[in-house]
PQR file with spaces between the fields and no chain letter, atoms N, CA, C, O and H, PARSE charges and radii, in Angstrom:
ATOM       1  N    UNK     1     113.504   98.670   78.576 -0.4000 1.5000
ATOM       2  CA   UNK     1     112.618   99.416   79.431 -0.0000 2.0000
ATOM       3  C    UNK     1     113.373  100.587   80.014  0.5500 1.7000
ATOM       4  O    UNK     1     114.563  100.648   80.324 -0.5500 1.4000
ATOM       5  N    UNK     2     112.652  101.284   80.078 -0.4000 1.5000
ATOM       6  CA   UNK     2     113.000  102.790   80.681 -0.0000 2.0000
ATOM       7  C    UNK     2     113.421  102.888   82.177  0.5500 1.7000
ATOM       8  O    UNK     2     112.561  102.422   82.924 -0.5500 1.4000
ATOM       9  H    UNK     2     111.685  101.234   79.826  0.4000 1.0000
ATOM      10  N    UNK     3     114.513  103.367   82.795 -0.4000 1.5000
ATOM      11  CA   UNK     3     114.646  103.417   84.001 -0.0000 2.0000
ATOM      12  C    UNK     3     113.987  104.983   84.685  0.5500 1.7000
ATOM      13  O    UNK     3     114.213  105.329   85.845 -0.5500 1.4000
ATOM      14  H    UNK     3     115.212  103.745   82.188  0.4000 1.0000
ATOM      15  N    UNK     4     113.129  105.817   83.674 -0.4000 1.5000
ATOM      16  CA   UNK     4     112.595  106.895   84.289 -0.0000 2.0000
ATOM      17  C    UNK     4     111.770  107.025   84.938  0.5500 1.7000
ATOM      18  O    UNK     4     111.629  108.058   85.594 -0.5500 1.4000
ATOM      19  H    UNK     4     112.945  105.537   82.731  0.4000 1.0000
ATOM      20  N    UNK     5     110.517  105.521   85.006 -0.4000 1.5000
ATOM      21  CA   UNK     5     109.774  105.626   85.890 -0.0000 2.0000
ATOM      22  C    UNK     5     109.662  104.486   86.880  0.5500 1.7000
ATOM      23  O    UNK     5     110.181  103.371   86.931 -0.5500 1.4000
ATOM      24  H    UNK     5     110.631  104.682   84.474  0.4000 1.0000
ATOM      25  N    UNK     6     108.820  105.134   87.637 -0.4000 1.5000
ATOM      26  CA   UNK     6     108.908  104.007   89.354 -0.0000 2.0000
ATOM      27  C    UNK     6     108.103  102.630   88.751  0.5500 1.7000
ATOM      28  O    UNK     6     107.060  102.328   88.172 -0.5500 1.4000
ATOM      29  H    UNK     6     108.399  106.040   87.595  0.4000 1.0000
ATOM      30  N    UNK     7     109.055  102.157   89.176 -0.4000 1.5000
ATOM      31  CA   UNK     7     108.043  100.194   88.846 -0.0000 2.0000
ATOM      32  C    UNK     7     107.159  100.261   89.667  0.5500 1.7000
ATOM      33  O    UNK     7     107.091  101.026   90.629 -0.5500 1.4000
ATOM      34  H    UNK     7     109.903  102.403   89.646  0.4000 1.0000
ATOM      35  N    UNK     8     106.216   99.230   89.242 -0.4000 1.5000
ATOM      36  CA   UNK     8     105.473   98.711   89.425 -0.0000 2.0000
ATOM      37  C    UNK     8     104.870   98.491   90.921  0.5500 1.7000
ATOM      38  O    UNK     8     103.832   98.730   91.538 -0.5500 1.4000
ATOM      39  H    UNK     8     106.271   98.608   88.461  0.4000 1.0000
ATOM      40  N    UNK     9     106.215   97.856   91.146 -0.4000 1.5000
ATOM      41  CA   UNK     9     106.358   97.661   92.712 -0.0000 2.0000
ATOM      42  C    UNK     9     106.248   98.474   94.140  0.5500 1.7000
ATOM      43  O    UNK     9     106.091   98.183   95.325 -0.5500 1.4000
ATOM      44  H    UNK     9     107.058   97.661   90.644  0.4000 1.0000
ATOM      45  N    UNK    10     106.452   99.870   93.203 -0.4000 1.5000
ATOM      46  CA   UNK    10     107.109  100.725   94.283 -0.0000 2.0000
ATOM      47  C    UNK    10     105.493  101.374   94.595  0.5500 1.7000
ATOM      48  O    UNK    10     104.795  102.167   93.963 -0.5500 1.4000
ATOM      49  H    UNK    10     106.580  100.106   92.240  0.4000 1.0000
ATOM      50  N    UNK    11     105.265  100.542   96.020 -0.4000 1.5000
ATOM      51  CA   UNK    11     103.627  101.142   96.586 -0.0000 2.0000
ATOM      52  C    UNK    11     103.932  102.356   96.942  0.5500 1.7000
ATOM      53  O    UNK    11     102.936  102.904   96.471 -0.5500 1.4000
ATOM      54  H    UNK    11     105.832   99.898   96.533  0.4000 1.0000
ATOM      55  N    UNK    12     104.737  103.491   97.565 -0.4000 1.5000
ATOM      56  CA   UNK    12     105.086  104.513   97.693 -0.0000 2.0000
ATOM      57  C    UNK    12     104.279  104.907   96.458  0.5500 1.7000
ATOM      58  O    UNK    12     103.075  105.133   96.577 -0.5500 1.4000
ATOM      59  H    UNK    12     105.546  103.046   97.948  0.4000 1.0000
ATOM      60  N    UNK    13     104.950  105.007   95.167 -0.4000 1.5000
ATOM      61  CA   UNK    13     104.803  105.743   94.045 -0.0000 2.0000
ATOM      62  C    UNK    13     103.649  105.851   93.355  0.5500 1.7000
ATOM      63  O    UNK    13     103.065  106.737   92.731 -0.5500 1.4000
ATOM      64  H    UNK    13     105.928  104.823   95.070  0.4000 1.0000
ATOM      65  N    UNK    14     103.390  104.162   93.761 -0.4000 1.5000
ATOM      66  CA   UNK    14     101.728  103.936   93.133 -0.0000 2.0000
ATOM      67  C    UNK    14     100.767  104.947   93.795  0.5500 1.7000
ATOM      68  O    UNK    14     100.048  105.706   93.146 -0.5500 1.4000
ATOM      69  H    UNK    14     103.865  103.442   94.268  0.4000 1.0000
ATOM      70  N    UNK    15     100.833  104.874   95.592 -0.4000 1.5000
ATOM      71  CA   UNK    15      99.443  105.487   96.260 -0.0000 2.0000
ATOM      72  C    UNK    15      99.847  106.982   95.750  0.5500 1.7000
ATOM      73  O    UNK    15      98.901  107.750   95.574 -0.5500 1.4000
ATOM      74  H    UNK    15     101.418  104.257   96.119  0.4000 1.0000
ATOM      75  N    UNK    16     100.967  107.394   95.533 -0.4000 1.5000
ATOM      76  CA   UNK    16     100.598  108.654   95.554 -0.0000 2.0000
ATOM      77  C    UNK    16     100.246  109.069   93.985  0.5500 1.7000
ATOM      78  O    UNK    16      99.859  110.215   93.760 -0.5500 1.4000
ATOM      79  H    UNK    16     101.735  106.770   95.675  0.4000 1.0000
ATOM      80  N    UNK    17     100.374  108.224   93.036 -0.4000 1.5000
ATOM      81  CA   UNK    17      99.865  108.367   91.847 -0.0000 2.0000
ATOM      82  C    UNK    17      98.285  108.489   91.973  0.5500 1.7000
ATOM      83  O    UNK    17      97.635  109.384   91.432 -0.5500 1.4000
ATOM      84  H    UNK    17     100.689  107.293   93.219  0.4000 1.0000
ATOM      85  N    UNK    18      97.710  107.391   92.821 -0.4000 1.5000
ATOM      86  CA   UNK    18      96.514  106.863   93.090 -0.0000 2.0000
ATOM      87  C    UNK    18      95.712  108.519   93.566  0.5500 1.7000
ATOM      88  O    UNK    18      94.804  109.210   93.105 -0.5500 1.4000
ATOM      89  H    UNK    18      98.238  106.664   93.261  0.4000 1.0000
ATOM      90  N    UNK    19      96.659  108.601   94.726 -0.4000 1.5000
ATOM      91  CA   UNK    19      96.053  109.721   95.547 -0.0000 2.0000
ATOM      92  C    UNK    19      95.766  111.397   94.437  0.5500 1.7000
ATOM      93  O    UNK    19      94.961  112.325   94.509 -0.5500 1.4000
ATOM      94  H    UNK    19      97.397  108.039   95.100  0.4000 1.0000
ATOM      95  N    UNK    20      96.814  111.081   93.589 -0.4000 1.5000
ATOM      96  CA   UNK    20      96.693  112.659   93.223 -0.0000 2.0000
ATOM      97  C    UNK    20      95.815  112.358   91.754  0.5500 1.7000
ATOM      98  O    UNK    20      95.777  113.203   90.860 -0.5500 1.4000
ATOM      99  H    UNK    20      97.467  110.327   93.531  0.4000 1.0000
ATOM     100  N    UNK    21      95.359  111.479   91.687 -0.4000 1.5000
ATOM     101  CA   UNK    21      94.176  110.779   90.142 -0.0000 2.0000
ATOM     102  C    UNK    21      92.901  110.944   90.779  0.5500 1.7000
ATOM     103  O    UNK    21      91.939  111.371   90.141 -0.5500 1.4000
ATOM     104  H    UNK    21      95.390  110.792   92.413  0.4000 1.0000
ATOM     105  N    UNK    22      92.828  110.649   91.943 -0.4000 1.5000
ATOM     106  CA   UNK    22      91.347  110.719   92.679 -0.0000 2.0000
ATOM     107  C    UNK    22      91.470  112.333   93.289  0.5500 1.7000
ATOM     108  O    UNK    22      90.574  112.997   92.767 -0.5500 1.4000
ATOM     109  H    UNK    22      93.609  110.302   92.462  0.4000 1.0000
ATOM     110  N    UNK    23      92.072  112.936   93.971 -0.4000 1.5000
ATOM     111  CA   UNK    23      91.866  114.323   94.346 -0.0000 2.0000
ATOM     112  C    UNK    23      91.635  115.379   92.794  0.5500 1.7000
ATOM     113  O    UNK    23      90.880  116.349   92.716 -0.5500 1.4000
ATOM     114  H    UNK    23      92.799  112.397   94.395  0.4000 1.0000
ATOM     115  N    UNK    24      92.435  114.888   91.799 -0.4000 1.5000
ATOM     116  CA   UNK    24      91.931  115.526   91.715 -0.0000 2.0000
ATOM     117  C    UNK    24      90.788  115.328   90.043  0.5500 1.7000
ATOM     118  O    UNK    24      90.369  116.230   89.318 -0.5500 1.4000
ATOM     119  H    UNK    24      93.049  114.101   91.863  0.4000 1.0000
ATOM     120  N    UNK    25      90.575  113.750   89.912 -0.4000 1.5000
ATOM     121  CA   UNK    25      89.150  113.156   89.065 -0.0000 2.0000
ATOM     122  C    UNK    25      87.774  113.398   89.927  0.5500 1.7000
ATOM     123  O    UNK    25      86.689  113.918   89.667 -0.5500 1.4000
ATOM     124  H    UNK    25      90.915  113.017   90.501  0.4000 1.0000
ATOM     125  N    UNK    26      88.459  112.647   91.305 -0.4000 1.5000
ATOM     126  CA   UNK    26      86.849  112.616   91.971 -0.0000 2.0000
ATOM     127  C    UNK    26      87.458  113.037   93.837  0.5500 1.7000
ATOM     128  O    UNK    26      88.184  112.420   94.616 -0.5500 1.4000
ATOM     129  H    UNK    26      89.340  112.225   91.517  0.4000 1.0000
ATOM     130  N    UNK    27      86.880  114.067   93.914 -0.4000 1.5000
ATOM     131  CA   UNK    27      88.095  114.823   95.242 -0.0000 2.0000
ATOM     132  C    UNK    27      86.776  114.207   96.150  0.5500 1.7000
ATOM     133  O    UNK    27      87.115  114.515   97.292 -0.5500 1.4000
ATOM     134  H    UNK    27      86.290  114.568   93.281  0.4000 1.0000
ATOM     135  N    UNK    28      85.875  113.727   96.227 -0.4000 1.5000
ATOM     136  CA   UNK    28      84.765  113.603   97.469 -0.0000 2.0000
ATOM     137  C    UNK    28      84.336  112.509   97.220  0.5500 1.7000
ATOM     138  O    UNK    28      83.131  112.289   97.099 -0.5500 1.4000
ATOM     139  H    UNK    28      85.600  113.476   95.299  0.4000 1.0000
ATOM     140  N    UNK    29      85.796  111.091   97.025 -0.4000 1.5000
ATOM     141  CA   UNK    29      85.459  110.078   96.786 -0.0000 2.0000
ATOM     142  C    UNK    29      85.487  109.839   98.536  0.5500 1.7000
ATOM     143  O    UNK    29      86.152  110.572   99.267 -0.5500 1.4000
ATOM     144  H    UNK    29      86.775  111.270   97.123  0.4000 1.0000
ATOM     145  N    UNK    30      84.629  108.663   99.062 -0.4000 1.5000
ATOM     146  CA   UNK    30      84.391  108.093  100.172 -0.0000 2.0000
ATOM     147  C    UNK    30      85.463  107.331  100.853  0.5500 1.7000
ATOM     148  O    UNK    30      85.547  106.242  100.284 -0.5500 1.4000
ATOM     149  H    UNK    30      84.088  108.067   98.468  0.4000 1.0000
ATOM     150  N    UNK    31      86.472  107.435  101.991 -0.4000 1.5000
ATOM     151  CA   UNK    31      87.958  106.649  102.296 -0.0000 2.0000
ATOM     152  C    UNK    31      87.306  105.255  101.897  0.5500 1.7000
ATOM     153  O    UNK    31      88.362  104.642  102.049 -0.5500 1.4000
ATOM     154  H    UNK    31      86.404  108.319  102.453  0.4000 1.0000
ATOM     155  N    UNK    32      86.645  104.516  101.608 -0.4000 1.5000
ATOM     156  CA   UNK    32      86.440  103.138  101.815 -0.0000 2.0000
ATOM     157  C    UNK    32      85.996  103.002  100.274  0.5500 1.7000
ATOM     158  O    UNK    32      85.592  101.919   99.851 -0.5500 1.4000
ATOM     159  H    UNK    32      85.787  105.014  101.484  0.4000 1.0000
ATOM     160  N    UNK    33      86.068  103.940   99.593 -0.4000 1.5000
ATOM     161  CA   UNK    33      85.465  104.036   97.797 -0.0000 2.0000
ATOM     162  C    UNK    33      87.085  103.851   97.600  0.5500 1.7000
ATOM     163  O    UNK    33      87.533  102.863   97.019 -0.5500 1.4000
ATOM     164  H    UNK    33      86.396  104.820   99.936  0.4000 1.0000
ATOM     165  N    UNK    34      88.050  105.041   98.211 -0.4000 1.5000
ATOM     166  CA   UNK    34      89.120  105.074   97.607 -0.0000 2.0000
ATOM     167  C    UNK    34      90.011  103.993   97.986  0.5500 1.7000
ATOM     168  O    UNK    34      90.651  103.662   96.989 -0.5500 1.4000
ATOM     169  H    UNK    34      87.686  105.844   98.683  0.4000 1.0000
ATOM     170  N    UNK    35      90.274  103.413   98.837 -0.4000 1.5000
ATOM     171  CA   UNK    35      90.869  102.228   99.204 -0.0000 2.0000
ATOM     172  C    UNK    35      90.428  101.239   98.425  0.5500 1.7000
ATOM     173  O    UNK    35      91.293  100.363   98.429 -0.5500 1.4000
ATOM     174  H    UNK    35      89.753  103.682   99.647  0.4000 1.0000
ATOM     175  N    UNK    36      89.617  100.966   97.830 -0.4000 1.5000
ATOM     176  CA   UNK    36      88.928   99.844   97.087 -0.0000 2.0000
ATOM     177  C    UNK    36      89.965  100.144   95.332  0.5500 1.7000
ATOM     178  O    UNK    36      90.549   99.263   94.701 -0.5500 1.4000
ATOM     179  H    UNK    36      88.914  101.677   97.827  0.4000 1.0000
ATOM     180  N    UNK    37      89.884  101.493   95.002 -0.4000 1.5000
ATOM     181  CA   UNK    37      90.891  102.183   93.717 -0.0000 2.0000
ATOM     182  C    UNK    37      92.244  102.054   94.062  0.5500 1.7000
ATOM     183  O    UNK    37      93.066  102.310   93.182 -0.5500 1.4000
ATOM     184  H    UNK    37      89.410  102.209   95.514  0.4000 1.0000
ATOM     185  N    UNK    38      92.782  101.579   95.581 -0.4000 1.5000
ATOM     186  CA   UNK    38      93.977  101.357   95.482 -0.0000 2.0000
ATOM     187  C    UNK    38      94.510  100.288   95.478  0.5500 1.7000
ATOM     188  O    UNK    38      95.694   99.965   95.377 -0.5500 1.4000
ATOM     189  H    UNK    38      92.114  101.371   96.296  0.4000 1.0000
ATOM     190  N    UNK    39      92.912   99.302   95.677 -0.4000 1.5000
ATOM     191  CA   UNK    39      93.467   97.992   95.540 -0.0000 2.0000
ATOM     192  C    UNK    39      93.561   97.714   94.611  0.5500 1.7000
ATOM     193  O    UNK    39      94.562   97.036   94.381 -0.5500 1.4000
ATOM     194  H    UNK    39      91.951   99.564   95.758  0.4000 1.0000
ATOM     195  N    UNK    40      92.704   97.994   93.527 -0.4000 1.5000
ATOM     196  CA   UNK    40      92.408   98.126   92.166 -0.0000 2.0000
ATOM     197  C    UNK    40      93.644   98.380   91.196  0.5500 1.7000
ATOM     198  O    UNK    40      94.046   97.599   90.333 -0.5500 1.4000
ATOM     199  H    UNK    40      91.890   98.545   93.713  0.4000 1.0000
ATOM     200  N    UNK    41      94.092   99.453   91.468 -0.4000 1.5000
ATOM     201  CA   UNK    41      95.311   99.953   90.902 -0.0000 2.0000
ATOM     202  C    UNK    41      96.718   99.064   91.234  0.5500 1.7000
ATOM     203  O    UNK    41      97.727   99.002   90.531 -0.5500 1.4000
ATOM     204  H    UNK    41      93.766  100.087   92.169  0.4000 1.0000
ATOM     205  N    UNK    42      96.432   98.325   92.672 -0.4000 1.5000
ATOM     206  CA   UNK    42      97.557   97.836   92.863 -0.0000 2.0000
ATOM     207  C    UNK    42      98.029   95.695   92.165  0.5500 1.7000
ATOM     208  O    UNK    42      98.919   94.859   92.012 -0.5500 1.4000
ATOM     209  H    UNK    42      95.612   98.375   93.243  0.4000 1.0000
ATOM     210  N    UNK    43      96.728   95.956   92.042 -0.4000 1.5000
ATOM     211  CA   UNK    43      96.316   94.704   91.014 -0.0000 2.0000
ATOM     212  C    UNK    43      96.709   94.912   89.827  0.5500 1.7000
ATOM     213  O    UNK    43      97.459   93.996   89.491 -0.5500 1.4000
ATOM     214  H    UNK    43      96.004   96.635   92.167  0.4000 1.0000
ATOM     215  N    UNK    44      96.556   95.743   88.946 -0.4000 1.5000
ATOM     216  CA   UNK    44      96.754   96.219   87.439 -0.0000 2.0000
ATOM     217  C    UNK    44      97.798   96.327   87.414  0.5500 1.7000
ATOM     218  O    UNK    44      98.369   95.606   86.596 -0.5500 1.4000
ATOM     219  H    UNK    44      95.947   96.487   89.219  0.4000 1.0000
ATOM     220  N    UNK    45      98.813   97.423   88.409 -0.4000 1.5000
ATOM     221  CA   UNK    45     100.391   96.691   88.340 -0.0000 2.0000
ATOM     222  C    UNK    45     101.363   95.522   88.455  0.5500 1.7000
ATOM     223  O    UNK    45     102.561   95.477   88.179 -0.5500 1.4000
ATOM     224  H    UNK    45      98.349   98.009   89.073  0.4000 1.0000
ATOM     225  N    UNK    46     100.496   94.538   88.960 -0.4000 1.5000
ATOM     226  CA   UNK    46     100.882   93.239   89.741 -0.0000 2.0000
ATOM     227  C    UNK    46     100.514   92.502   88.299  0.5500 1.7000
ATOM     228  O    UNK    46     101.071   91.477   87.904 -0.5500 1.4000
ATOM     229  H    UNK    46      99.522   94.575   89.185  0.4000 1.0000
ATOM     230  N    UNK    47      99.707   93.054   87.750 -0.4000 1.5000
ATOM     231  CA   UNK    47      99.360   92.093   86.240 -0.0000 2.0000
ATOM     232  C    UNK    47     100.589   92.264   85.087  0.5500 1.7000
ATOM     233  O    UNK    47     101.222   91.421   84.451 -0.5500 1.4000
ATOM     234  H    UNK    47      99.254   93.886   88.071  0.4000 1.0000
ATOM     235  N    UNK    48     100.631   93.554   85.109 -0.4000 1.5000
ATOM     236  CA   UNK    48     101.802   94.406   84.601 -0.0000 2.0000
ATOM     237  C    UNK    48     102.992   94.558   84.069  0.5500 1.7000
ATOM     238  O    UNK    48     103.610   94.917   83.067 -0.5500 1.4000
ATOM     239  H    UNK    48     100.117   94.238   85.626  0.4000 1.0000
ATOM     240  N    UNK    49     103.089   94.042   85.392 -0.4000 1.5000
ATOM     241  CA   UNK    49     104.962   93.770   85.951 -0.0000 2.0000
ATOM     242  C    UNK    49     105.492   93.208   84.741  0.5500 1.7000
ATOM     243  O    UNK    49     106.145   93.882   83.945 -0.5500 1.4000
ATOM     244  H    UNK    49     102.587   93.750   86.206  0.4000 1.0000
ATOM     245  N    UNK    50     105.191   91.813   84.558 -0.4000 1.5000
ATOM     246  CA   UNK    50     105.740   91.031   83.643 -0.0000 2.0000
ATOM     247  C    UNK    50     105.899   91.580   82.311  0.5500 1.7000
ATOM     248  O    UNK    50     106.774   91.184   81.540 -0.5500 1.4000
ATOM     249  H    UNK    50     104.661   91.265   85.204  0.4000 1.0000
ATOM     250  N    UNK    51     105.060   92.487   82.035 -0.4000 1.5000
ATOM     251  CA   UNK    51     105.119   93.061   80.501 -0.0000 2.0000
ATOM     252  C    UNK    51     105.919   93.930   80.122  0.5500 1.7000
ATOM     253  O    UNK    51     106.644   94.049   79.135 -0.5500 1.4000
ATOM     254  H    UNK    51     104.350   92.808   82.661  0.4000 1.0000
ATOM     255  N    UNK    52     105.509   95.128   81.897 -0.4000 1.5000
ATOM     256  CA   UNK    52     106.763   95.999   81.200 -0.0000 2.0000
ATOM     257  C    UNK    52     108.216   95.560   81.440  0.5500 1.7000
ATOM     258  O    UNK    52     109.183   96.308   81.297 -0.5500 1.4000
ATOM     259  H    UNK    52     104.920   95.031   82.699  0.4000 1.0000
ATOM     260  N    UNK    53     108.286   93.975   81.908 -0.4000 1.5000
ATOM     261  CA   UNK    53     109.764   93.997   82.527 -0.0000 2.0000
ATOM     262  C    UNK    53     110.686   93.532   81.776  0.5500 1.7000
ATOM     263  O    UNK    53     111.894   93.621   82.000 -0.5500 1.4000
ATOM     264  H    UNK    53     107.500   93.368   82.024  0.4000 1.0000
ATOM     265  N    UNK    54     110.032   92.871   80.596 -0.4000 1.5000
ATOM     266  CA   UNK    54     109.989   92.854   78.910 -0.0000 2.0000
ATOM     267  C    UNK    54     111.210   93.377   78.334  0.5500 1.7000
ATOM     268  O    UNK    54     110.674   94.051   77.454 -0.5500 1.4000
ATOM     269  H    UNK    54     109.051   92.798   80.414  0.4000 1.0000
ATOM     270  N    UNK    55     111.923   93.490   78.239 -0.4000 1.5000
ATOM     271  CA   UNK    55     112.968   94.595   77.575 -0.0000 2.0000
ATOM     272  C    UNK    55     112.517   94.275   75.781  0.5500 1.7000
ATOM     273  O    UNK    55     112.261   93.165   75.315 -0.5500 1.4000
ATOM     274  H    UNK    55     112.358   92.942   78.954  0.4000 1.0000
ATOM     275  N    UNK    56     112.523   95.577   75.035 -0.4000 1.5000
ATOM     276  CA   UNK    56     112.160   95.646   74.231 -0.0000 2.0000
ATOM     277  C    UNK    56     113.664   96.285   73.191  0.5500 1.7000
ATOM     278  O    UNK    56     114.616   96.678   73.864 -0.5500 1.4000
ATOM     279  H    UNK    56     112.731   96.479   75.414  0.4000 1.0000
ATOM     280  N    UNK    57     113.768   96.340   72.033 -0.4000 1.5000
ATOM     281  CA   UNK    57     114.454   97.252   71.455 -0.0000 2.0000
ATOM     282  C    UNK    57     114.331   97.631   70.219  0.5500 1.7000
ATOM     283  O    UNK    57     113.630   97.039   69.399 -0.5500 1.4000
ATOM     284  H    UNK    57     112.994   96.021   71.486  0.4000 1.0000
ATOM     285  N    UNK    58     115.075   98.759   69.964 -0.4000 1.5000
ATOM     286  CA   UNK    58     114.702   99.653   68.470 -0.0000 2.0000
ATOM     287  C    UNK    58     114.617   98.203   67.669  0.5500 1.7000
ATOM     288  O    UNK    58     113.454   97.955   67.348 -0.5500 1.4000
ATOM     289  H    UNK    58     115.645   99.240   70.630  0.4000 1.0000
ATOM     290  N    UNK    59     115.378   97.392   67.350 -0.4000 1.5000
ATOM     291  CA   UNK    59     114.989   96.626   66.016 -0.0000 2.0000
ATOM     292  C    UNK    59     114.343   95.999   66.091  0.5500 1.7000
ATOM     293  O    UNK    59     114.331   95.178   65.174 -0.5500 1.4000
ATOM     294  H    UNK    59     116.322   97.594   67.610  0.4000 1.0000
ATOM     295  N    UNK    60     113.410   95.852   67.062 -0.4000 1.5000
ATOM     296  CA   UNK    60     112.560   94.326   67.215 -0.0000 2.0000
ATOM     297  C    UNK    60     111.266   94.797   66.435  0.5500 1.7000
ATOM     298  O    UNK    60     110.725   95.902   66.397 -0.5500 1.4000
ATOM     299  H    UNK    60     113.420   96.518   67.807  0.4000 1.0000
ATOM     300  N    UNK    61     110.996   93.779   65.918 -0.4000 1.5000
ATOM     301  CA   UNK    61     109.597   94.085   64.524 -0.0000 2.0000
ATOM     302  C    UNK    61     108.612   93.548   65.823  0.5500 1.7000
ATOM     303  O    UNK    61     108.553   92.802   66.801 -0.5500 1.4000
ATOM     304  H    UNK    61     111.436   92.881   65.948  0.4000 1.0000
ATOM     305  N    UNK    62     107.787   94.712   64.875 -0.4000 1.5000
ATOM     306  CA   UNK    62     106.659   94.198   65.881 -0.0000 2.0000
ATOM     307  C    UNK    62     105.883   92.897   65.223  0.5500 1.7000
ATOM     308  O    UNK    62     106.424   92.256   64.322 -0.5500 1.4000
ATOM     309  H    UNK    62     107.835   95.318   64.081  0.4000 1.0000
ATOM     310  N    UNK    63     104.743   92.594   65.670 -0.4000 1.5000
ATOM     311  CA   UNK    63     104.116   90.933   65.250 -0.0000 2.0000
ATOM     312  C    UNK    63     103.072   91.347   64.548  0.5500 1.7000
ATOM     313  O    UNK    63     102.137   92.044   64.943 -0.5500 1.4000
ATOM     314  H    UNK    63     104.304   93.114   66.402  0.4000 1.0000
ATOM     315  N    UNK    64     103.270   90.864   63.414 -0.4000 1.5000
ATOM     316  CA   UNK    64     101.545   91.341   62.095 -0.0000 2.0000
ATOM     317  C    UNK    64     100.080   91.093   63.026  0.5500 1.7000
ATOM     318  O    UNK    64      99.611   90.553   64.029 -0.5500 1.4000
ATOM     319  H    UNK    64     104.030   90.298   63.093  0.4000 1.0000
ATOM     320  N    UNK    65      99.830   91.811   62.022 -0.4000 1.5000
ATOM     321  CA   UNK    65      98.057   92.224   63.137 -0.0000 2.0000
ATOM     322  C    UNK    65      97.246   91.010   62.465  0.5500 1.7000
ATOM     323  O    UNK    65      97.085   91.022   61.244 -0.5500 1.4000
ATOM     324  H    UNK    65     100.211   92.249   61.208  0.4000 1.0000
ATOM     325  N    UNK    66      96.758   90.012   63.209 -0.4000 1.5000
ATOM     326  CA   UNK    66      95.689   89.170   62.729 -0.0000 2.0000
ATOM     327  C    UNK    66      94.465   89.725   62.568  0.5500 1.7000
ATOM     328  O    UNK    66      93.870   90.513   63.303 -0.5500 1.4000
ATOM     329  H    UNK    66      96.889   90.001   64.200  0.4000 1.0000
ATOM     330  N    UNK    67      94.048   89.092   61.222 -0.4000 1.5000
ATOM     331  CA   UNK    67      92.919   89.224   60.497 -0.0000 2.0000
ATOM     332  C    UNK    67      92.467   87.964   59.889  0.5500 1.7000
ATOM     333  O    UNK    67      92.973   87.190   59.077 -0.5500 1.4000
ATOM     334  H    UNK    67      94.531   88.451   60.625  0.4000 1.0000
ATOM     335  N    UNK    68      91.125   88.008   60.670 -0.4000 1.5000
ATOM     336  CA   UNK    68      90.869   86.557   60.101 -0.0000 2.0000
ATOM     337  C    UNK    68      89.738   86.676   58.316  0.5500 1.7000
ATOM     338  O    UNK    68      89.430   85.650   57.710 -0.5500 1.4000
ATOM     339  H    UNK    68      90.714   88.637   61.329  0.4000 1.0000
């Protein structure tokens, strides 16, 4: 995993990700619309975590695509 971006964790990084996705997707979202997108968002990282915390590397094969 990449150390270039802010984990998961870091609520700092998230709201202001949050904040600058809604100013400027939907800028006349309602404070109580947008608080609801930050809980939202802060859930999806909390799901997250574990996947990207994953370390991955160049040789690892990826897993054949099922087809039934």
């Amino acid at each position: 995993m990449s150390d270039d971006h802010a984990s998961p964790h870091d609520s700092a990084a998230l709201a202001a990700y949050v904040d600058a996705a809604l100013t400027l997707h939907v800028p006349g979202l309602a404070p109580d619309a947008a608080a609801r997108v930050h809980e939202q968002f802060a859930r999806v990282a909390a799901i997250a975590a574990p996947v990207l915390a994953f370390a991955l590397h160049a040789d690892d094969e990826p897993a054949p695509v099922y087809r039934p």
